[in-house]
Backbone bond lengths (Angstrom), bond angles and torsions (degrees), N, CA, C in turn:
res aa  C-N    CA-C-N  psi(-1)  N-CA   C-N-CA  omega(-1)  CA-C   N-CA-C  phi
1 X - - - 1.471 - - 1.520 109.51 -
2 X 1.248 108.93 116.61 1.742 116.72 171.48 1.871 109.65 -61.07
3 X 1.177 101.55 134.57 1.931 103.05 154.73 1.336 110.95 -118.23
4 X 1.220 115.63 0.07 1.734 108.18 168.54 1.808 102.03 61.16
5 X 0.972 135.00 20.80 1.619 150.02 -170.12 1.610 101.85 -37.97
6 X 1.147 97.24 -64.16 1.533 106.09 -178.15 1.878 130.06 -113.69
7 X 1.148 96.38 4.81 1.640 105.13 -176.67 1.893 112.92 -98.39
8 X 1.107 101.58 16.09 1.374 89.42 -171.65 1.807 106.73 -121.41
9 X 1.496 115.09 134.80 1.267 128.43 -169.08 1.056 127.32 82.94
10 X 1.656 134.67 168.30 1.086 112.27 156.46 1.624 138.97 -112.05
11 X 1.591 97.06 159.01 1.589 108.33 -172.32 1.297 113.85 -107.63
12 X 1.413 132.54 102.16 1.201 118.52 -177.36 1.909 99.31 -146.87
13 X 1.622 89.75 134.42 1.652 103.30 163.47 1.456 106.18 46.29
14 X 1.826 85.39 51.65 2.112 104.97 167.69 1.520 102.07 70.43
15 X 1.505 137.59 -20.11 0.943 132.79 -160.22 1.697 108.65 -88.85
16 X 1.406 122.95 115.82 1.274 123.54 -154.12 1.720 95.83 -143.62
17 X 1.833 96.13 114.85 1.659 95.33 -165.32 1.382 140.80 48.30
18 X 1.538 94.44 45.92 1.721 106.77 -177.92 1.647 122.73 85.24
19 X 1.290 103.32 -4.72 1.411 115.13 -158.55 1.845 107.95 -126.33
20 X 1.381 108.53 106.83 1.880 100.66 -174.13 1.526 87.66 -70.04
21 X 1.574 99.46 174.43 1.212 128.14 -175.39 1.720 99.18 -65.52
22 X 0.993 114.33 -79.25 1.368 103.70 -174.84 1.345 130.07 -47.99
23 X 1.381 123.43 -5.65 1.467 118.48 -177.22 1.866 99.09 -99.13
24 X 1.291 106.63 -19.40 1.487 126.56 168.91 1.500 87.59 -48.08
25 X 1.653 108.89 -97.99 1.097 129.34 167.00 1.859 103.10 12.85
26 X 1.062 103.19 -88.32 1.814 120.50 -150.60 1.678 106.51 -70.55
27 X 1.638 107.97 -20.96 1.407 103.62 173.56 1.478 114.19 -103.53
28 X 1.600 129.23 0.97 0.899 144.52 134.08 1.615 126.49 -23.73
29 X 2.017 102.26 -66.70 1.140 125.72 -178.20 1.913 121.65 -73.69
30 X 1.701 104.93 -6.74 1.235 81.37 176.30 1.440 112.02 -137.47
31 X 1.209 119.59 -179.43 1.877 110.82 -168.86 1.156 115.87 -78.09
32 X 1.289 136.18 143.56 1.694 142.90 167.57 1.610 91.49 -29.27
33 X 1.393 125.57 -70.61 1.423 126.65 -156.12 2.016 113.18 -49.58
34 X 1.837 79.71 -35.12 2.098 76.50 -176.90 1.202 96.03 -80.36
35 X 1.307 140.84 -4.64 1.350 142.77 167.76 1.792 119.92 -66.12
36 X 1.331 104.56 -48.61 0.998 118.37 -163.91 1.786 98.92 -87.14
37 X 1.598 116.93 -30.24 1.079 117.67 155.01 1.952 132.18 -45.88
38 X 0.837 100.94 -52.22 1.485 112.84 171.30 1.895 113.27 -73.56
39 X 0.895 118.28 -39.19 1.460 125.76 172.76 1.313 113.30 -73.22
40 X 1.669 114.02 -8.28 1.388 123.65 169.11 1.733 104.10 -87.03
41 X 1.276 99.34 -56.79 1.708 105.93 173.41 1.127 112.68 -39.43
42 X 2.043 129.67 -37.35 1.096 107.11 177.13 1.300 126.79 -121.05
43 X 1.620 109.12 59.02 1.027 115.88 174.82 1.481 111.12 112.83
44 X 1.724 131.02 -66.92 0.997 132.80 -172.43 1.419 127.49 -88.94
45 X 1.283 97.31 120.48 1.621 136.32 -161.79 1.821 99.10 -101.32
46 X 0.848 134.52 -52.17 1.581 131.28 172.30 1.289 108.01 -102.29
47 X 1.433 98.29 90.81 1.624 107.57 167.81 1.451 112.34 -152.34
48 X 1.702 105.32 18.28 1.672 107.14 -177.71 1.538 108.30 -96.01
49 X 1.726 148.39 128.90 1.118 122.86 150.18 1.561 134.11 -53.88
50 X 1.084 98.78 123.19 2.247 99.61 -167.98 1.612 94.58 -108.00
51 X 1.318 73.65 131.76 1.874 109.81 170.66 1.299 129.37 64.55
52 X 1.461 97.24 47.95 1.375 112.98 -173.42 2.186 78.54 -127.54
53 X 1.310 109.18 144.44 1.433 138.81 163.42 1.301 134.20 -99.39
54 X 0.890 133.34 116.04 2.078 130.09 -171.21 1.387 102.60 -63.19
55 X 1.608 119.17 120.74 1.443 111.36 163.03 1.218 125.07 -69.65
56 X 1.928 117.50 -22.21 1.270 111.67 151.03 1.586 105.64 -139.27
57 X 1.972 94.16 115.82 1.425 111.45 177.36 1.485 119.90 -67.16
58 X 1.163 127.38 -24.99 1.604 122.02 147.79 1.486 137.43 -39.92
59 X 1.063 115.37 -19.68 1.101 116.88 173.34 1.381 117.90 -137.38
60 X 1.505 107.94 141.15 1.534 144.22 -142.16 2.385 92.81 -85.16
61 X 1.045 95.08 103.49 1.749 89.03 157.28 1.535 134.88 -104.92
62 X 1.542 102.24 123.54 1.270 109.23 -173.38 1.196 129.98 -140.56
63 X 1.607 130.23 114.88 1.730 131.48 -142.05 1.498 106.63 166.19
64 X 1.060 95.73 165.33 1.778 125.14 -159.35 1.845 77.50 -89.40
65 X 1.776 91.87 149.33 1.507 105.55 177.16 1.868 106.61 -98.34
66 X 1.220 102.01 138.80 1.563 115.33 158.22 1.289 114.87 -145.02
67 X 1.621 88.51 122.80 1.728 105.88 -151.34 1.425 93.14 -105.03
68 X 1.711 103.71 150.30 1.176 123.72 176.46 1.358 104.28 -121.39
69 X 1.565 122.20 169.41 1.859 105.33 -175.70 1.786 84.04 -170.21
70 X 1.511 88.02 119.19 1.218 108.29 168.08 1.926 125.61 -108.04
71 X 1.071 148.78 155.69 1.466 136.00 -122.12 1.755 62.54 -150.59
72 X 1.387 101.28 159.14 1.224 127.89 161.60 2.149 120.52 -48.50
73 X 0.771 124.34 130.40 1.278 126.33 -173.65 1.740 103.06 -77.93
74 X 1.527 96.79 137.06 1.352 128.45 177.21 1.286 122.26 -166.83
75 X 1.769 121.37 114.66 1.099 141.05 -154.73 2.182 110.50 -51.60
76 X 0.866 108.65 -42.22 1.844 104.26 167.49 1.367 92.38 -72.47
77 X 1.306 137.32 -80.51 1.387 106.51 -155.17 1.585 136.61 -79.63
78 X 1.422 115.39 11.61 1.308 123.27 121.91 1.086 149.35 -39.25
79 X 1.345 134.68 -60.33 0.928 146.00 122.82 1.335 142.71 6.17
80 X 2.116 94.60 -51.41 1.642 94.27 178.78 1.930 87.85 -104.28
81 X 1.208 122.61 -16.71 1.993 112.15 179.89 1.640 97.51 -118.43
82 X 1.010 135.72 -9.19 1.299 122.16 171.85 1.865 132.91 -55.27
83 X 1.525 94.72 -42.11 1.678 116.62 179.73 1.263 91.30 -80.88
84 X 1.515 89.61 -169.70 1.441 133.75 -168.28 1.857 112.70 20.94
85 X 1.472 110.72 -122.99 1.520 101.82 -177.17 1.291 101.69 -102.90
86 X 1.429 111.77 92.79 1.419 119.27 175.19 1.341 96.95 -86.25
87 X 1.968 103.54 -178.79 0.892 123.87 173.95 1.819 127.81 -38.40
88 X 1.505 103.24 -57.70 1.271 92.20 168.37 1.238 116.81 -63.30
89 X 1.167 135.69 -49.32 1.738 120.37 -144.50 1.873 89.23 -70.45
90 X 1.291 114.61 -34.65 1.586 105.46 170.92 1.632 135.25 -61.35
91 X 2.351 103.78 -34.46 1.859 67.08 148.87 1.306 142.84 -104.75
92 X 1.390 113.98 39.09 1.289 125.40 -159.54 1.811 102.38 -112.60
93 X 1.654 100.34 -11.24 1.102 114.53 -168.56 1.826 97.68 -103.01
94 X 1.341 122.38 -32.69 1.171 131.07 164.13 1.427 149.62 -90.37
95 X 1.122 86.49 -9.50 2.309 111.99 176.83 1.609 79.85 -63.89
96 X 1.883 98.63 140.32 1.443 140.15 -156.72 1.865 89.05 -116.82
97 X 0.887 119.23 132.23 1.512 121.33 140.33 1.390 121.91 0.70
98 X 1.534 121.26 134.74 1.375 107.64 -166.23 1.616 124.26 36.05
99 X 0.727 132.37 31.56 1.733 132.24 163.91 1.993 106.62 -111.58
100 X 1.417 88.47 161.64 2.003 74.36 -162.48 1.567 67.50 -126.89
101 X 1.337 124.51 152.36 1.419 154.47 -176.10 1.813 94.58 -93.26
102 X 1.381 112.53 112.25 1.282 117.62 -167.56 1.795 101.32 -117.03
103 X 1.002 121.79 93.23 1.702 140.14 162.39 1.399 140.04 -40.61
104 X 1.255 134.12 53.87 1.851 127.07 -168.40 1.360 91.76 -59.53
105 X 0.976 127.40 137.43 1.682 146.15 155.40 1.763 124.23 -140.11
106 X 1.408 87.74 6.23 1.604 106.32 161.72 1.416 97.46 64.34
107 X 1.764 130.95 34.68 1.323 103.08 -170.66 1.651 143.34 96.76
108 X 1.521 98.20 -23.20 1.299 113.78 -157.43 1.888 108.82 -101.53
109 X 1.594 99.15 105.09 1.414 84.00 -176.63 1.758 101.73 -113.46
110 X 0.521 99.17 48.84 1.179 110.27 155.33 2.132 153.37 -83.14
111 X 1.224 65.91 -1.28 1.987 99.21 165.50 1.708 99.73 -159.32
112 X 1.629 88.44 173.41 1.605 92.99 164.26 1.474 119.32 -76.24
113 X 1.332 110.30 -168.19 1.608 110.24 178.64 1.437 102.06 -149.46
114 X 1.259 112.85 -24.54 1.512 136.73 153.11 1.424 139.85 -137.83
115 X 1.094 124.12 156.08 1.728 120.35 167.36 1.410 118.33 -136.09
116 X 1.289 107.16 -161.68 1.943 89.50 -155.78 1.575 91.73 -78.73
117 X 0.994 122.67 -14.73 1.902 109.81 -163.39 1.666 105.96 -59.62
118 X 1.873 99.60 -49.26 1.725 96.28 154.48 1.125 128.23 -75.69
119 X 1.082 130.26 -21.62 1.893 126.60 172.90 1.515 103.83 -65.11
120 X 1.424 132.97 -35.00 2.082 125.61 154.34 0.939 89.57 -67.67
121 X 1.202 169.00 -113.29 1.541 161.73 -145.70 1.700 98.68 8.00
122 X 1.525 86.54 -83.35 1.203 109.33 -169.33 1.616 115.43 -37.05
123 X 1.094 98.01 -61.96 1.696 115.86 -166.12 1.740 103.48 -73.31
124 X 1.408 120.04 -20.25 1.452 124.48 162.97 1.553 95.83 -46.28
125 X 1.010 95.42 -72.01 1.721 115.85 -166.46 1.586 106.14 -47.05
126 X 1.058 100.21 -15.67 1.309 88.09 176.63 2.172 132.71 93.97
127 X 1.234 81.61 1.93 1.393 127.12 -170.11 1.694 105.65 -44.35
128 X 1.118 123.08 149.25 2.043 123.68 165.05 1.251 101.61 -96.51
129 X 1.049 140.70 -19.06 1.516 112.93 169.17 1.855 102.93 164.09
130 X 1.234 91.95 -158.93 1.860 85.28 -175.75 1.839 92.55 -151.21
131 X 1.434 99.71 142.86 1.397 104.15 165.91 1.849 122.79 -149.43
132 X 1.013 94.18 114.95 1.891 109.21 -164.40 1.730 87.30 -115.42
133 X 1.495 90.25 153.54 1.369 111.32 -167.83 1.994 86.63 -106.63
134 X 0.998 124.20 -39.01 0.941 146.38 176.58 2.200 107.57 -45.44
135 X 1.578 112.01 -169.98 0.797 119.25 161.23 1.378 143.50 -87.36
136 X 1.511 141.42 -178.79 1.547 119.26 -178.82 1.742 96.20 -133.05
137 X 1.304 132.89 151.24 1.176 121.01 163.40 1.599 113.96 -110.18
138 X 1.532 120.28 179.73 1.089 105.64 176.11 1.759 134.01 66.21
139 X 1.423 106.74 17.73 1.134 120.39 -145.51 1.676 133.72 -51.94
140 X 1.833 93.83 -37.56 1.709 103.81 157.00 1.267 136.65 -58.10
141 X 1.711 92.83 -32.99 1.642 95.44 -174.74 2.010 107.00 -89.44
142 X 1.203 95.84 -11.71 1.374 84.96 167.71 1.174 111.39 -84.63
143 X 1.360 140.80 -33.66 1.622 142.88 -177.65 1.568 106.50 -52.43
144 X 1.682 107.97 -37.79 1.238 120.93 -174.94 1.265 124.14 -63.51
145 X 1.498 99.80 -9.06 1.818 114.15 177.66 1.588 111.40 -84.72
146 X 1.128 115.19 -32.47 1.370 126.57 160.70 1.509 109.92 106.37
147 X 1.733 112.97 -11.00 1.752 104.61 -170.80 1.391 98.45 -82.64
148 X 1.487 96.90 149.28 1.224 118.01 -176.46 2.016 95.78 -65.95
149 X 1.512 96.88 140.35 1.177 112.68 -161.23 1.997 103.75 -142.74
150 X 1.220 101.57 122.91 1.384 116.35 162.02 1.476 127.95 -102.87
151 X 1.346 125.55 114.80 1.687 122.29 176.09 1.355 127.82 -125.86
152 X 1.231 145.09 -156.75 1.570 135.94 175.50 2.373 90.50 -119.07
153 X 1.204 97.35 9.23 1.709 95.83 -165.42 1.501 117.34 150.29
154 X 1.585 103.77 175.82 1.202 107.70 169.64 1.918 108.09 -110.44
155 X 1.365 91.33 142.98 2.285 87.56 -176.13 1.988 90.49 -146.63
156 X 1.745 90.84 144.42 1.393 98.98 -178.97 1.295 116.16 -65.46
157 X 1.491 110.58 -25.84 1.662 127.82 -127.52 1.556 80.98 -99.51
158 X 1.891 84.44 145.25 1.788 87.91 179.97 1.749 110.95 -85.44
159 X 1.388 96.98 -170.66 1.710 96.86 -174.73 1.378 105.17 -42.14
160 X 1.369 116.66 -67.40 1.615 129.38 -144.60 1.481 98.98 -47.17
161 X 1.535 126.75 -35.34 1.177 123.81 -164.07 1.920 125.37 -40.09
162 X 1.662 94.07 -44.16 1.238 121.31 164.14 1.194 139.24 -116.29
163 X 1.371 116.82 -42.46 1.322 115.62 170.53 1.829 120.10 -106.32
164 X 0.928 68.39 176.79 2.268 101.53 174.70 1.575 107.65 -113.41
165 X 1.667 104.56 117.01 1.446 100.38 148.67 1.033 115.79 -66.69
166 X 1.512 130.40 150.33 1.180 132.76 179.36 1.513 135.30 -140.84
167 X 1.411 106.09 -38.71 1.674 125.54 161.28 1.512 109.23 -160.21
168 X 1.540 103.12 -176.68 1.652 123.05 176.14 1.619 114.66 -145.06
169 X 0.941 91.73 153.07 1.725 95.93 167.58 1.384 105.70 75.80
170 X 1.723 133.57 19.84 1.418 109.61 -172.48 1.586 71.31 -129.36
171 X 1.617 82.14 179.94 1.996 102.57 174.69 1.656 118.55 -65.95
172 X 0.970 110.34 133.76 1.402 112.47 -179.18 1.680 119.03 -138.91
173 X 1.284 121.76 -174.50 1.848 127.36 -170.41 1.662 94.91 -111.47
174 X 0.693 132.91 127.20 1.517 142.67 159.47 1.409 118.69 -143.89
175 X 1.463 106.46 104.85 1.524 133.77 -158.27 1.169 125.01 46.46
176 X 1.325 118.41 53.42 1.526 137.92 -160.92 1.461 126.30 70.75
177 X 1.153 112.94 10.05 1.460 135.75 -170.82 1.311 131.83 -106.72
178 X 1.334 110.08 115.97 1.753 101.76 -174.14 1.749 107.68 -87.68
179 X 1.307 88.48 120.94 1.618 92.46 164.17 1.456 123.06 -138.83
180 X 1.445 127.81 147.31 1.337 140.07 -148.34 1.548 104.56 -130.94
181 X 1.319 99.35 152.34 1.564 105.39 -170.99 1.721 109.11 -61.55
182 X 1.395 115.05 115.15 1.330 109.70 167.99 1.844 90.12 120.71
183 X 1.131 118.12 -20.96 1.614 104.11 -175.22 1.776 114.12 -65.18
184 X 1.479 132.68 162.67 0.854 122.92 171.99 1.131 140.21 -82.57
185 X 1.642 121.55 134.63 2.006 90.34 -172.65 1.424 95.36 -120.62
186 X 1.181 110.83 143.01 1.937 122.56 171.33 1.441 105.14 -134.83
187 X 1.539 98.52 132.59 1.528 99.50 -166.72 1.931 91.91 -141.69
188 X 1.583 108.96 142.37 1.496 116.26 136.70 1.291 134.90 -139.00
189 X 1.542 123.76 -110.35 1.194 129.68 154.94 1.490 116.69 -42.51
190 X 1.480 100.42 -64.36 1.544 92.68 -163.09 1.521 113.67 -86.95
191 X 1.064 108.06 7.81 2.123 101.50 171.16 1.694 116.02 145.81
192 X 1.002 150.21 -133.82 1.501 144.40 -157.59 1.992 89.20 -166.73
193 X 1.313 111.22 126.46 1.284 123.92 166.42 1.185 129.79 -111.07
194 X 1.455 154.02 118.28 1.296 152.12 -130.20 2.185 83.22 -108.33
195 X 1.194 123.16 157.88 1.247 131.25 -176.27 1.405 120.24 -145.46
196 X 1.349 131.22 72.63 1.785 113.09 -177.48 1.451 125.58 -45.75
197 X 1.330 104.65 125.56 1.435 91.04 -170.38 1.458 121.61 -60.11
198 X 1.139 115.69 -26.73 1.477 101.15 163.48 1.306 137.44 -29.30
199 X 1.654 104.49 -58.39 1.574 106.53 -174.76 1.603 96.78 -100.44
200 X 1.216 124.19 50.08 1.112 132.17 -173.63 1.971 106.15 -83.84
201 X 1.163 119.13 -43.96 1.387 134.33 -172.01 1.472 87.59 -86.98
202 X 1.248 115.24 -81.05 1.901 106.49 -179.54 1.044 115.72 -16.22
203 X 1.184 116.76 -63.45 2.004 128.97 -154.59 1.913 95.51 -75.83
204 X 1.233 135.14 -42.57 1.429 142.21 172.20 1.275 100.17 -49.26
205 X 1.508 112.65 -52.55 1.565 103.60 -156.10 1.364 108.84 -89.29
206 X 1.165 111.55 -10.45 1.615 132.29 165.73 1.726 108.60 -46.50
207 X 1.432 92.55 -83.17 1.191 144.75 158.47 1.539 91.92 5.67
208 X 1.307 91.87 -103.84 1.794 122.19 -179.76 1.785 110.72 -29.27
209 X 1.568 100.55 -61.95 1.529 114.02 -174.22 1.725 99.95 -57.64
210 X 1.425 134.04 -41.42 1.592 121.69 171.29 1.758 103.36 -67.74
211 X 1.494 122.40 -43.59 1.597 102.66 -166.22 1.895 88.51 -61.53
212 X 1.074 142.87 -52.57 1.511 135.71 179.68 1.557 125.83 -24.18
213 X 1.874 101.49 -37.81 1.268 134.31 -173.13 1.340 94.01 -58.24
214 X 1.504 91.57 -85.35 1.722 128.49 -165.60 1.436 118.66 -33.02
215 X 1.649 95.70 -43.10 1.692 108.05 172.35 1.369 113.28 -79.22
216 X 0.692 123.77 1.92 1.785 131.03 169.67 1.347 112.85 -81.19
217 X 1.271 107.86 -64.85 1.600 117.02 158.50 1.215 122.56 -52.67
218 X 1.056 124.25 -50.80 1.918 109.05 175.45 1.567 102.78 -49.87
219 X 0.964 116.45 -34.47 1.919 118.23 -161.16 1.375 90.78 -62.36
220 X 1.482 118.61 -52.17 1.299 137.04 -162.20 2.082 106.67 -58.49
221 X 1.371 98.55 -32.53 1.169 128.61 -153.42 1.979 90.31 -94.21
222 X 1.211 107.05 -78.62 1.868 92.70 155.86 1.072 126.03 -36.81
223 X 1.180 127.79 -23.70 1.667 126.72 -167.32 1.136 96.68 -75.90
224 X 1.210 134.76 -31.33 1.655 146.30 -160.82 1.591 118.65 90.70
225 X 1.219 93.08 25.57 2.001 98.84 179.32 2.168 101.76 -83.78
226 X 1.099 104.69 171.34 1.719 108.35 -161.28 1.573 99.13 -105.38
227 X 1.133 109.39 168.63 1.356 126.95 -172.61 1.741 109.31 -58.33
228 X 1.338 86.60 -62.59 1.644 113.30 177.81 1.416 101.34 -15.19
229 X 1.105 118.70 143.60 2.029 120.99 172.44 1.332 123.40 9.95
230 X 1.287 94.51 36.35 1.902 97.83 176.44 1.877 87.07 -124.18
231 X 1.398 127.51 -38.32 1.677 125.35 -172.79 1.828 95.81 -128.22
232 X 1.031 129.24 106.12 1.642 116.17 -18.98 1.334 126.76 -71.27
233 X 1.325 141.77 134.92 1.451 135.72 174.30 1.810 122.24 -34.71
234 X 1.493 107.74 106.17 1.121 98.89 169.44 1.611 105.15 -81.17
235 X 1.854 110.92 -167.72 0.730 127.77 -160.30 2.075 136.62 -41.51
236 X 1.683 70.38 -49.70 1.635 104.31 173.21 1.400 116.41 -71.81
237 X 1.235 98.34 -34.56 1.837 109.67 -163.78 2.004 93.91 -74.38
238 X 1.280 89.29 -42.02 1.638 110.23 176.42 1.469 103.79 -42.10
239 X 1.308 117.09 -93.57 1.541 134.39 -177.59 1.632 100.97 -38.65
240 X 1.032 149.16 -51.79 1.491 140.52 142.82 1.402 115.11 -17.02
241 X 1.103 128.11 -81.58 1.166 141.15 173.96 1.895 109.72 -44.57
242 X 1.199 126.64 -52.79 1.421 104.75 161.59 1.416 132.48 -74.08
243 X 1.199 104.63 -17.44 1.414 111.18 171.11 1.410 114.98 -48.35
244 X 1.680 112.64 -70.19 1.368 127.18 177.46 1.426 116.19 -50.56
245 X 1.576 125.69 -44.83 1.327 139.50 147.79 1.606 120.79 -8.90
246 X 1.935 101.10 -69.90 1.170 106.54 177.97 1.565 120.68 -73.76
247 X 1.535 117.86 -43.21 1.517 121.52 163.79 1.465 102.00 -45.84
């Protein structure tokens, strides 16, 4: 039996699922929150997925979106997109390396949306992770696959119960969130953040240069120094802080 593990998409010049190595690298290194901090600075305020949970909060997810979008369940049109090689089993059959399998389920956990037979799918492929707003079935043996995984729960009930496969590759809502083929997703502890690739390098290097900040100040903050003009750094606290910077 083939898994295609490593032959699928392309890899070229570190660049793995839309994403070079080093920008991997830098969104790797910093938290959803300093993420979501800077994406606040510029403007965007709805760009978090809500109410979806990490099945494993240890580990950091990071990858290009390929969205799948399933429609509310109803017995004819099941029927005619539910079987054979529907929508899902195709993008589960097509996610590239570094790309994270991105799920509209409107919310609804109330069936699964996957189980582990596609969660090895996935991770054959070579995949960063998966995130459904929706439900998960099967729940150990998918944990047992090891990709970092986002859901709204665990549900026995298979797809049909609630939803419709329906398409791939177009824009979709996932946990109130619009995301489009190619946007970025970085996820840990505290939740899954949507990223345009545009300000994708900005917002990292942002990013990084405040966790540099921040950790300066906690030190400052162990030392037993006070809140007062040290969070946020006033002036003085400032000129300290580059000083040591530049030494």
């Amino acid at each position: 039996m083939s898994t295609d593990r490593t032959s699928t998409g392309p890899i070229e010049g570190g660049v793995v699922g839309g994403l070079s190595a080093e920008l991997r690298a830098k969104l790797e290194a910093v938290p959803v929150a300093g993420l979501s901090a800077q994406l606040r600075k510029r403007g965007l305020n709805l760009v978090t997925i809500d109410g979806v949970r990490p099945l494993h909060p240890e580990r950091k997810l990071v990858g290009t979106a390929k969205t799948l979008r399933f429609v509310p369940g109803r017995e004819d049109l099941f029927q005619s997109h539910g079987g054979g090689y529907n929508a899902q089993k195709r993008a589960f059959d097509e996610v590239g390396p570094g790309e994270v399998i991105v799920i509209e389920a409107r919310g609804e956990a109330g069936s699964g949306t996957l189980g582990d037979i596609l969660a090895l799918r996935a991770a054959a492929r070579g995949a960063a992770g998966i995130v459904t707003d929706g439900g998960i079935r099967d729940r150990d043996a998918v944990a047992a696959v090891g990709l970092p995984l986002y859901s709204n729960g665990a549900h026995p009930a298979v797809l049909g119960r609630k939803h419709v496969p329906w398409d791939l590759d177009v824009t979709i809502a996932c946990g109130g969130t619009t995301v489009e083929p190619g946007d970025i997703l970085v996820g840990d502890a505290d939740g899954v953040i949507v990223i345009p690739p545009a300000l994708a390098d900005e917002v990292a290097d942002a990013a990084l240069a405040q966790e540099h900040e921040d950790a300066w100040v906690a030190a400052r903050i162990e030392e037993g120094a006070a809140l007062e003009g040290l969070f946020p750094m006033n002036a003085e606290w400032r000129s300290h802080f580059e000083r040591e910077r530049e030494e």
